[in-house]
C-alpha positions as CSV (number, residue, x, y, z in Angstrom):
1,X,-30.7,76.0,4.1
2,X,-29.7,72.5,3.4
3,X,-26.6,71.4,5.4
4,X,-23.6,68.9,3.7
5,X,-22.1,66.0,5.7
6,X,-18.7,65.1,4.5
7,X,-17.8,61.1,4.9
8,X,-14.4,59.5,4.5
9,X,-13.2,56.1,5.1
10,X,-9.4,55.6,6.1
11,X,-7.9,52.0,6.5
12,X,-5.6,51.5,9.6
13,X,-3.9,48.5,10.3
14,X,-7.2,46.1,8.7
15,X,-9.7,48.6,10.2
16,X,-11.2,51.1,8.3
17,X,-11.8,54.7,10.3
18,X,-15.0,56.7,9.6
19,X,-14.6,60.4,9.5
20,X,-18.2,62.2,9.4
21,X,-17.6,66.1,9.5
22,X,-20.9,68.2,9.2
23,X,-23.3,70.2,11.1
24,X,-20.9,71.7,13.8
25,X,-20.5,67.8,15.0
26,X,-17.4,65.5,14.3
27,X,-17.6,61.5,14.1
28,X,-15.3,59.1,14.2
29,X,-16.0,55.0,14.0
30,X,-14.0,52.1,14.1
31,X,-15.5,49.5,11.5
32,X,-13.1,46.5,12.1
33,X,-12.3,43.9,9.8
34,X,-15.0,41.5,8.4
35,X,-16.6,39.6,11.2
36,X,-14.3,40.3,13.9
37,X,-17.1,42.8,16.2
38,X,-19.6,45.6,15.2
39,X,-18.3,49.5,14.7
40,X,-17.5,51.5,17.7
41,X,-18.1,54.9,18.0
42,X,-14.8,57.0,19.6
43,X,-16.4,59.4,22.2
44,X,-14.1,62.0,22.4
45,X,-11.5,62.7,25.3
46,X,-12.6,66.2,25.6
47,X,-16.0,68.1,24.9
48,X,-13.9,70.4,22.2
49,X,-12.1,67.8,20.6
50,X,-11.7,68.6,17.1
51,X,-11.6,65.3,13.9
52,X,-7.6,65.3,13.9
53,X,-7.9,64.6,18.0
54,X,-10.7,62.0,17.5
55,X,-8.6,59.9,14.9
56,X,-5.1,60.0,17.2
57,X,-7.4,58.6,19.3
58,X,-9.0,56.1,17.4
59,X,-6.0,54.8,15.7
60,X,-4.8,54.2,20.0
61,X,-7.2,52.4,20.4
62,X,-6.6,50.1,17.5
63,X,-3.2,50.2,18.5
64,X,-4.2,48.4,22.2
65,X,-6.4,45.9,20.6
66,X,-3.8,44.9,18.4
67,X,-0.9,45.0,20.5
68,X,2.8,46.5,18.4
């Protein structure tokens, strides 16, 4: 049985969030803006954490990098 992986792309303050939900796994990476570093994968804070969780917490991380 073939499985489907479902891919999204979100900007957030001139970073663009990948969301990769599919197989029982949720991804999140940080792509940030052109030439400024390579992606980052968010490793969750919890074993269970489900894609809303992993974004909060990729957007906070953006959010310390950048400074308010």
């Amino acid at each position: 049985m073939a499985s489907l992986t479902a891919v999204s792309f979100r900007p957030y303050r001139g970073h663009q969030i990948e969301m990769r939900d599919g197989r029982g796994v949720c991804e999140v990476i940080i792509h940030p803006p052109g030439g400024r570093g390579s992606p980052h994968r968010v490793t969750p804070s919890q074993p269970n954490a489900t894609l809303a969780e992993q974004i909060n917490q990729a957007k906070a991380m953006i959010d310390a990098v950048m400074g308010p």
